[in-house]
C-alpha positions in Angstrom: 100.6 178.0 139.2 104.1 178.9 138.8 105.4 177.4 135.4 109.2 175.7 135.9 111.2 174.5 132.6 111.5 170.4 132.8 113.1 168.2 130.7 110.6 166.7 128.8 110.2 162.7 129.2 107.7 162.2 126.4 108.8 164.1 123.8 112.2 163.7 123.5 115.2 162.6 120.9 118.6 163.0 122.6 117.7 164.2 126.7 114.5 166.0 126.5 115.9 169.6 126.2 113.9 171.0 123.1 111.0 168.9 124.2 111.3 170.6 127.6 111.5 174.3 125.9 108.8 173.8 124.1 106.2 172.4 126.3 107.6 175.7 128.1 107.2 178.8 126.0 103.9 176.8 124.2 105.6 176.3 120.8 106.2 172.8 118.4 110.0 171.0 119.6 110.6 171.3 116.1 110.8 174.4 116.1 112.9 174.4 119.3 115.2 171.5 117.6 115.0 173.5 114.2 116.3 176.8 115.8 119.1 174.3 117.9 120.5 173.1 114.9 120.6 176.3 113.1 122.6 177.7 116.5 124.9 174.8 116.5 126.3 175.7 112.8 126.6 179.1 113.3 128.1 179.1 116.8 130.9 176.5 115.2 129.5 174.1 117.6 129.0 176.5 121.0 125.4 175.5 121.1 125.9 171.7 121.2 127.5 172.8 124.3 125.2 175.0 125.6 122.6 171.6 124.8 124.7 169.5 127.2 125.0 172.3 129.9 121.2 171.7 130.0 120.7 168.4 130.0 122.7 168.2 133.1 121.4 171.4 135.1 117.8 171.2 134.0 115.8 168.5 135.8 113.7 166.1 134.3 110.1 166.3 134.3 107.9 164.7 137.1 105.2 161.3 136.5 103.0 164.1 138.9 102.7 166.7 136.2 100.3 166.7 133.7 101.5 166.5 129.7 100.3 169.1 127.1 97.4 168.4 125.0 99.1 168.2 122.3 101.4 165.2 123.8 99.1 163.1 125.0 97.8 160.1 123.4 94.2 160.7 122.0 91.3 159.0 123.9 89.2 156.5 122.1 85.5 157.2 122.2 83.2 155.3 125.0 80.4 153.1 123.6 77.2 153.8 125.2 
């Protein structure tokens, strides 16, 4: 399967953007957010641009696809 970057529904603060970016390359959003911020100072604010350019081009994420482990709510054990 063919993986496609998505805006990320679950795991978002602002749009979704990091969240999508890092269910995509497999890596924390902190990170991803982290990294943004970092960007954003040093481009004098180019980057908070570059975050709006992709909350508007890249689409958000389908109810059909299936979330990371790692964002999904953990299952409570079944009683016998």
């Amino acid at each position: 399967m063919q993986k496609k970057l998505y805006r990320s529904v679950i795991d978002k603060k602002l749009c979704g953007v990091c969240g999508g970016l890092g269910d995509y390359f497999e890596i924390d959003s902190t990170l991803v957010r982290l990294l943004w911020v970092i960007l954003a100072f040093i481009s004098c604010g180019a980057a908070l641009l570059g975050y709006l350019i992709c909350a508007i081009i890249v689409p958000s994420q389908p109810q059909s696809i299936e979330q990371p482990p790692y964002t999904q709510e953990p299952q409570e054990p079944q009683e016998p």
